[in-house]
N, CA, C and O atoms as CSV, one atom per row, in Angstrom:
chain,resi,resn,atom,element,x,y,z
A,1,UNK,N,N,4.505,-11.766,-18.774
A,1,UNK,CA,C,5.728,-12.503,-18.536
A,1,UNK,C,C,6.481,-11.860,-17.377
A,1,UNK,O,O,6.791,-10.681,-17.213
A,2,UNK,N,N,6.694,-12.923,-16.620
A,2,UNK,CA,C,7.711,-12.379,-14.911
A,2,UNK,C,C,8.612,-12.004,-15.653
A,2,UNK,O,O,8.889,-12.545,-16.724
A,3,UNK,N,N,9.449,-10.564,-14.945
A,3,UNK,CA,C,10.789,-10.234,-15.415
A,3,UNK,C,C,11.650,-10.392,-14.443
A,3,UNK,O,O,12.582,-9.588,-14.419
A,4,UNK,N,N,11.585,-11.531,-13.304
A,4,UNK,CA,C,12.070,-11.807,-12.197
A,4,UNK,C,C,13.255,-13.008,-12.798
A,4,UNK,O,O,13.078,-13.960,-13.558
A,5,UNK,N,N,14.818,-12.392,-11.939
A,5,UNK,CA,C,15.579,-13.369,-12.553
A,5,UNK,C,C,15.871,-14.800,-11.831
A,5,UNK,O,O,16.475,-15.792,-12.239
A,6,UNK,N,N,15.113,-14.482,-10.417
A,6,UNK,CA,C,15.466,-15.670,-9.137
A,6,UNK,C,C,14.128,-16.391,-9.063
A,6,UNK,O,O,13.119,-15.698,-9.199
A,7,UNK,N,N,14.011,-17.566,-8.882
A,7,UNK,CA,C,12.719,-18.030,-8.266
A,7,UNK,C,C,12.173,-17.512,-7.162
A,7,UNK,O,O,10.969,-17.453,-6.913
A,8,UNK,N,N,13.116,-17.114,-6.460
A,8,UNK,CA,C,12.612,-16.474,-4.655
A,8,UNK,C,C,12.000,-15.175,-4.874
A,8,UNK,O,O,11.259,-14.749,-3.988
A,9,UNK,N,N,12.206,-14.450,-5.968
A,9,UNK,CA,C,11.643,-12.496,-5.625
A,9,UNK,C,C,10.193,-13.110,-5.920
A,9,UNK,O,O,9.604,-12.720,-4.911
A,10,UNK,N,N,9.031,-13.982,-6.827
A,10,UNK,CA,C,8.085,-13.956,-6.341
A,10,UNK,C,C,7.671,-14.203,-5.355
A,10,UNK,O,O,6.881,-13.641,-4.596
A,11,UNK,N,N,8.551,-15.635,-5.320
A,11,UNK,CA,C,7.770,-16.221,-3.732
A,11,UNK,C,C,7.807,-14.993,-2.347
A,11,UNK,O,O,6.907,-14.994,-1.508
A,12,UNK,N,N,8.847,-14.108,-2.294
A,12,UNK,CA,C,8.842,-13.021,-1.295
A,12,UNK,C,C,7.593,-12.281,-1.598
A,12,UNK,O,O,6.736,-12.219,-0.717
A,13,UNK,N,N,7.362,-11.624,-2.924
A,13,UNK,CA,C,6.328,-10.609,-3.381
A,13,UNK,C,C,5.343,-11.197,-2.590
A,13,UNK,O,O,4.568,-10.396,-2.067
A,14,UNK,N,N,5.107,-12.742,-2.292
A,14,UNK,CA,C,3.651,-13.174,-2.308
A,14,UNK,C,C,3.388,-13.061,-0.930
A,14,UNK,O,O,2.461,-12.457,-0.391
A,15,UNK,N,N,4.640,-13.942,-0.228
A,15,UNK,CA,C,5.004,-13.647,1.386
A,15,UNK,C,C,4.936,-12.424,1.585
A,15,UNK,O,O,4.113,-12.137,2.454
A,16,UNK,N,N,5.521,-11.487,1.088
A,16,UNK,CA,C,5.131,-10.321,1.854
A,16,UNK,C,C,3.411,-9.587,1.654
A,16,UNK,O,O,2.836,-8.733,2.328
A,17,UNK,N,N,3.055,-10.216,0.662
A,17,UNK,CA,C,1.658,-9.386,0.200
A,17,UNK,C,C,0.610,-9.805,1.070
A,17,UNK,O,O,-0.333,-9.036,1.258
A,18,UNK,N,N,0.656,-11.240,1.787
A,18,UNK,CA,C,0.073,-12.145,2.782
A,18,UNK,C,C,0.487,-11.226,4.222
A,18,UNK,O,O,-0.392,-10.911,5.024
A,19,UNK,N,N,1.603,-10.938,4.377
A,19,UNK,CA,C,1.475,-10.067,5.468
A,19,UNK,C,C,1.081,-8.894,5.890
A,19,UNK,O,O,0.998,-8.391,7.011
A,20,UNK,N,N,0.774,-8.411,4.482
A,20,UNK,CA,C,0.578,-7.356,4.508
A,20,UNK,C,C,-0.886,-7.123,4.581
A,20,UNK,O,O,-1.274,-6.150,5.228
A,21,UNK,N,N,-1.906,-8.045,3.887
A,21,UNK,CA,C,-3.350,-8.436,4.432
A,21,UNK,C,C,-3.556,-8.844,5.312
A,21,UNK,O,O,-4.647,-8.472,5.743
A,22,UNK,N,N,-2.807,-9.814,6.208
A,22,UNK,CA,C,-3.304,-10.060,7.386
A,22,UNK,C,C,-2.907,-8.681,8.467
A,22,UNK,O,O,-3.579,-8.570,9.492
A,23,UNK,N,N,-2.056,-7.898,8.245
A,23,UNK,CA,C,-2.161,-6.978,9.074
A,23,UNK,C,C,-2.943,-5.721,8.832
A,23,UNK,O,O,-3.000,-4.969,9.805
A,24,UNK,N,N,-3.622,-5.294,7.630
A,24,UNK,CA,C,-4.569,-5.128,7.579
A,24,UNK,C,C,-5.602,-5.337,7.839
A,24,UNK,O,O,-6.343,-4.375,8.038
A,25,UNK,N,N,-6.070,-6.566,7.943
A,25,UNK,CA,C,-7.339,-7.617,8.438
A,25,UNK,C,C,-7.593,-7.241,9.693
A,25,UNK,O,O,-8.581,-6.538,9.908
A,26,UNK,N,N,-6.631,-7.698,10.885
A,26,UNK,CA,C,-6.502,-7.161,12.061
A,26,UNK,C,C,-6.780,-6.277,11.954
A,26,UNK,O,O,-7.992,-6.158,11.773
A,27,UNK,N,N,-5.815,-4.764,11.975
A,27,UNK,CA,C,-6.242,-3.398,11.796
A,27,UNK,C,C,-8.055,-3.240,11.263
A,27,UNK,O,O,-8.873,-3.105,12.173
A,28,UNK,N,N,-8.370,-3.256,10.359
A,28,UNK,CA,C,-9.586,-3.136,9.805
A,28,UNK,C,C,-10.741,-4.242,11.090
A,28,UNK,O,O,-11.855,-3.864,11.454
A,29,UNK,N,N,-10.298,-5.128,11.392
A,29,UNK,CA,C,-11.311,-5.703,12.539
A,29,UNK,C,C,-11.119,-4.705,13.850
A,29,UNK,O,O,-12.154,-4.655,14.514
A,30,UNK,N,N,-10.366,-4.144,14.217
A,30,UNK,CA,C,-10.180,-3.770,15.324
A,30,UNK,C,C,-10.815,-1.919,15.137
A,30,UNK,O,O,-11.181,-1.170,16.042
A,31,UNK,N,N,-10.760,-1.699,13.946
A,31,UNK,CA,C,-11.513,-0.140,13.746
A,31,UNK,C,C,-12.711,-0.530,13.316
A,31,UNK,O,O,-13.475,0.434,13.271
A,32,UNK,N,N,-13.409,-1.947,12.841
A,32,UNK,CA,C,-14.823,-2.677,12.756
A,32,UNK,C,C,-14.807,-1.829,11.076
A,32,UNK,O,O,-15.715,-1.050,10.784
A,33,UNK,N,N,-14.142,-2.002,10.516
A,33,UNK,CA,C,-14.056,-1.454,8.894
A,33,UNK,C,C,-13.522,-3.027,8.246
A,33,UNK,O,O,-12.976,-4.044,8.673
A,34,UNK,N,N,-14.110,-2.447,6.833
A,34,UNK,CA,C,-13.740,-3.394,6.043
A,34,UNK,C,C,-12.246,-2.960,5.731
A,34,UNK,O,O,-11.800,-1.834,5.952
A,35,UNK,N,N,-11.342,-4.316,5.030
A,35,UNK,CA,C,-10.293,-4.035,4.479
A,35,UNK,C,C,-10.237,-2.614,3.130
A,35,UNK,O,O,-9.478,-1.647,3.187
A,36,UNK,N,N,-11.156,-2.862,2.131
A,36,UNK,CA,C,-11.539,-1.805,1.211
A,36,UNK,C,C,-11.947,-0.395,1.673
A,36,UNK,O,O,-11.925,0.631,0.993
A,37,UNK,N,N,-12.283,-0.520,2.818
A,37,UNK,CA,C,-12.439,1.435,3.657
A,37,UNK,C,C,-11.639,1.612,4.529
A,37,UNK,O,O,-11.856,2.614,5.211
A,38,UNK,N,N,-10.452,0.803,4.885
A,38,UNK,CA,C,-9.471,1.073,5.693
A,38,UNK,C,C,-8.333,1.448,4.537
A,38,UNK,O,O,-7.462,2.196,4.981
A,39,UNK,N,N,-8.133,0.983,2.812
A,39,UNK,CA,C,-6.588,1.381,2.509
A,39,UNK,C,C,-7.290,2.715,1.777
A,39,UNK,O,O,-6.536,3.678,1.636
A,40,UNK,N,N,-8.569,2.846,1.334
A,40,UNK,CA,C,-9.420,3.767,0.679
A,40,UNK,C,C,-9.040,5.178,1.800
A,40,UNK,O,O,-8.586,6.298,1.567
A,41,UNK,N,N,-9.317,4.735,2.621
A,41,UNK,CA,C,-8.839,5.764,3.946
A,41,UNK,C,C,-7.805,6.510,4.317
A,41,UNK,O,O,-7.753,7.727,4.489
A,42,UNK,N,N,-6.586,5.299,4.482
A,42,UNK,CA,C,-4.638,5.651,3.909
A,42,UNK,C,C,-4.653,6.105,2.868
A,42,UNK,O,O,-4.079,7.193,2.824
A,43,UNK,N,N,-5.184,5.668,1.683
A,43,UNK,CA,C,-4.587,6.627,0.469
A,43,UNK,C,C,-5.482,8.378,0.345
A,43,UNK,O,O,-4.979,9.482,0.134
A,44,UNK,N,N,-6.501,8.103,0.510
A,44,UNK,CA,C,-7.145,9.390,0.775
A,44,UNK,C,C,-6.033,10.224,1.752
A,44,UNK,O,O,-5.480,11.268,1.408
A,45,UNK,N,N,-5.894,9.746,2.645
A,45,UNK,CA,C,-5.439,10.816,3.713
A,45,UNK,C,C,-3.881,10.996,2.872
A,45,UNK,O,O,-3.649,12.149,2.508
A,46,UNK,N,N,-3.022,10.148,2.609
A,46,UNK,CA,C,-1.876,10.461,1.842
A,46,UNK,C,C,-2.371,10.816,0.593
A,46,UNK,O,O,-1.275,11.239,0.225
A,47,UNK,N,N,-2.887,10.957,-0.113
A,47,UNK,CA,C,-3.221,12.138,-1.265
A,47,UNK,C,C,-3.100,13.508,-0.895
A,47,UNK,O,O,-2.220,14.342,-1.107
A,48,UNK,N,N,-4.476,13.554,-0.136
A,48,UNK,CA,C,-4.133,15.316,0.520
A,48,UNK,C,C,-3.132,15.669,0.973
A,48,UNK,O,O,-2.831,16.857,0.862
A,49,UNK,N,N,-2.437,14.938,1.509
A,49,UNK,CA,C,-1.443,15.280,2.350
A,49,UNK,C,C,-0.044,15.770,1.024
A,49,UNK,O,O,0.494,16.867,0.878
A,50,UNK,N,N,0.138,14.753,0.421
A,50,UNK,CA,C,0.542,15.408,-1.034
A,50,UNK,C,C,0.359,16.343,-1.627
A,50,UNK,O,O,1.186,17.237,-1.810
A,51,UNK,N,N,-1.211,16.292,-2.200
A,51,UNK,CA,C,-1.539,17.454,-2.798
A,51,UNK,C,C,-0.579,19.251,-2.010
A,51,UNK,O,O,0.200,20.079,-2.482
A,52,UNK,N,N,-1.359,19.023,-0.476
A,52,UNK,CA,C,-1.027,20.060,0.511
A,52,UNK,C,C,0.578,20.382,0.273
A,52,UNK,O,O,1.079,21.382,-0.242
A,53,UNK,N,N,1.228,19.192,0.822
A,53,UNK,CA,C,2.441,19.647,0.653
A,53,UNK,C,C,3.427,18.040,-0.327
A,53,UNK,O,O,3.548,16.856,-0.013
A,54,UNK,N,N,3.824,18.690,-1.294
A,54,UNK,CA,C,3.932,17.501,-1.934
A,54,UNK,C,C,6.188,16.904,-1.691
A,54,UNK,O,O,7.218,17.576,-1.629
A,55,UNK,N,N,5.968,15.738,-1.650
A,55,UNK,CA,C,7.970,15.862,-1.453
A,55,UNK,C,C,8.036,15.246,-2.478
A,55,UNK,O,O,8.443,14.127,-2.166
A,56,UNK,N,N,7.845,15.310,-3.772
A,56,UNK,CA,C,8.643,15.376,-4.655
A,56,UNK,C,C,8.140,16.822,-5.943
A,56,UNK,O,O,7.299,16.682,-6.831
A,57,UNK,N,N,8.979,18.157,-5.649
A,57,UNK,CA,C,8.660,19.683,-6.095
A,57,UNK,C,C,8.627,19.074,-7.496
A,57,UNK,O,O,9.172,18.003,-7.761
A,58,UNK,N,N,7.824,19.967,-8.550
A,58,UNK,CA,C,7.904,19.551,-9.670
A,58,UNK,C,C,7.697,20.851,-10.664
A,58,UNK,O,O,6.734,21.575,-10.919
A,59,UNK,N,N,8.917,20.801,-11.054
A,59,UNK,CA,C,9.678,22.202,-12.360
A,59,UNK,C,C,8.992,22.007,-13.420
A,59,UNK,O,O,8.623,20.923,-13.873
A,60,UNK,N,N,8.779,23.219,-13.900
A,60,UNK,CA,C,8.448,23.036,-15.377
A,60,UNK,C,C,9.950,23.116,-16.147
A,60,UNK,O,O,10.926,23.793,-15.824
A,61,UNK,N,N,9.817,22.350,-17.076
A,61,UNK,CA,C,11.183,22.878,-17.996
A,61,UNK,C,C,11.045,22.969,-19.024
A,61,UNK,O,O,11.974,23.340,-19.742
């Protein structure tokens, strides 16, 4: 069940999720990668990069 209170926040979610593949698409045609080894790629590299140095410190309490 949507917990959305406007009709418009999906329709944006969807609009923006469409832009956000097609600029991927591009990107991934232009490095000759698929879409699936181009975000596999971004999140890999932002993992380590976390792991290495992470911005959000985390206390034990």
């Amino acid at each position: 069940m949507c917990q959305c209170r406007l009709a418009k926040i999906p329709k944006n979610h969807i609009a923006c999720s469409m832009l956000v593949w097609n600029h991927l698409k591009k990107v991934a045609d232009i490095l000759g990668k698929t879409i699936d080894q181009l975000k596999h790629q971004l999140l890999s590299k932002y993992l380590v990069s976390e792991l290495k140095h992470p911005t959000i410190k985390m206390i034990a309490i």
